[in-house]
C-alpha positions as a Markdown table, in Angstrom:
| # | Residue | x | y | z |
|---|---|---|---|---|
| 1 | Unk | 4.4 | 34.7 | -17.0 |
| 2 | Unk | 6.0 | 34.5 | -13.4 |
| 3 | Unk | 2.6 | 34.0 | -11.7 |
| 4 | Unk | 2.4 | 31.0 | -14.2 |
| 5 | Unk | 5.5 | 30.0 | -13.2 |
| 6 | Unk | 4.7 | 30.5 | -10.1 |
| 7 | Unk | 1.8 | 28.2 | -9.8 |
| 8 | Unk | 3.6 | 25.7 | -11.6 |
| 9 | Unk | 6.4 | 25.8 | -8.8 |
| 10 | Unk | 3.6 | 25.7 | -6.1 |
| 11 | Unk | 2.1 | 22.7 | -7.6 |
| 12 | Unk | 5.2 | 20.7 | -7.9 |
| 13 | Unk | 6.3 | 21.1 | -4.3 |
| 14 | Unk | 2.9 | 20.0 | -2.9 |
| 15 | Unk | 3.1 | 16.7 | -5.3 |
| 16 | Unk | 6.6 | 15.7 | -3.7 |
| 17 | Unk | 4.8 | 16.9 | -0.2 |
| 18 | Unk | 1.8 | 14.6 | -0.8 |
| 19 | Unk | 3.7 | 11.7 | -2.1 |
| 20 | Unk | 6.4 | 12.5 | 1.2 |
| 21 | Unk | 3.0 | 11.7 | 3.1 |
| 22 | Unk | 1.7 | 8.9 | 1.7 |
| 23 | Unk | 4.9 | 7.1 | 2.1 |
| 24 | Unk | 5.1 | 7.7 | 6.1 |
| 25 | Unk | 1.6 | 6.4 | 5.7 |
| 26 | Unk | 2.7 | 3.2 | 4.7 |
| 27 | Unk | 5.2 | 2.9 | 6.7 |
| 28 | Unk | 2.8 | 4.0 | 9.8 |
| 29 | Unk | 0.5 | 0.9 | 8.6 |
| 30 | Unk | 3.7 | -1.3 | 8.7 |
| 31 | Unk | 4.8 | -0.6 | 12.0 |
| 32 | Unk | 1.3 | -1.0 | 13.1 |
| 33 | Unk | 1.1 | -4.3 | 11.3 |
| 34 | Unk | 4.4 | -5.7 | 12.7 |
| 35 | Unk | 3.9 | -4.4 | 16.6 |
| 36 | Unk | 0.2 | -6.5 | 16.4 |
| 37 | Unk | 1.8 | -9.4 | 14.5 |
| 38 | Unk | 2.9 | -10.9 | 17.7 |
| 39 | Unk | -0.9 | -11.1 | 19.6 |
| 40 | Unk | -2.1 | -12.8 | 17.4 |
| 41 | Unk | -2.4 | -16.5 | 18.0 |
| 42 | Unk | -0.5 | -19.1 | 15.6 |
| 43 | Unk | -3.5 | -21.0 | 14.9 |
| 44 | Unk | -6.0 | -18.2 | 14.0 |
| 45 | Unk | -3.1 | -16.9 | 11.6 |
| 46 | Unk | -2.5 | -20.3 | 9.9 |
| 47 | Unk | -6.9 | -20.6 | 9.4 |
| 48 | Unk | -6.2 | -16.6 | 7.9 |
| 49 | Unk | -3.9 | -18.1 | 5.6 |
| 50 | Unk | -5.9 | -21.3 | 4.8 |
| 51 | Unk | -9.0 | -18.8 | 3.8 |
| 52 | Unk | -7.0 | -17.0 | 1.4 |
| 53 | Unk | -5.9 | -20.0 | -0.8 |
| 54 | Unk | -3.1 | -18.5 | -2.3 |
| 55 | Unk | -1.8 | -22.4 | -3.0 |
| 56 | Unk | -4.9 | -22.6 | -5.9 |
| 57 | Unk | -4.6 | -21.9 | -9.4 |
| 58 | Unk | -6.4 | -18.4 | -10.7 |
| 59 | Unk | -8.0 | -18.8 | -14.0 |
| 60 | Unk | -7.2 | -15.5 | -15.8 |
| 61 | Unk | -10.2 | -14.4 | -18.1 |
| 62 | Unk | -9.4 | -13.3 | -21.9 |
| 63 | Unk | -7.0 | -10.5 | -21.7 |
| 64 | Unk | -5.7 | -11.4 | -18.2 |
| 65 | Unk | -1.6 | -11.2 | -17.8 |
| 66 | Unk | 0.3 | -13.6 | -16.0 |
């Protein structure tokens, strides 16, 4: 019984270690994002945006939410 309990005690700690990690992750990729954000030119982020078309309707297929 105590090994079981144990391993269950083991187990939770490294979930709440791994998700710990995954959200300095994110925020590593944020930081990242927001010190390159700057170089890049105002006309090649405006085409960026352009290409994704995010001003268009989606047609949701049968079962689709939203």
């Amino acid at each position: 019984f105590m090994l079981n309990l144990l391993i269950a005690q083991l187990n939770c700690s490294y979930q709440a270690t791994y998700q710990d990690m995954l959200g300095y992750a994110r925020l590593n990729r944020g930081k990242i994002i927001i010190e390159t954000m700057p170089s890049v030119a105002k006309k090649r982020w405006e085409c960026f945006i352009g290409m994704l078309r995010l001003d268009d309707r989606v047609e949701f297929g049968e079962g689709g939410i939203g």
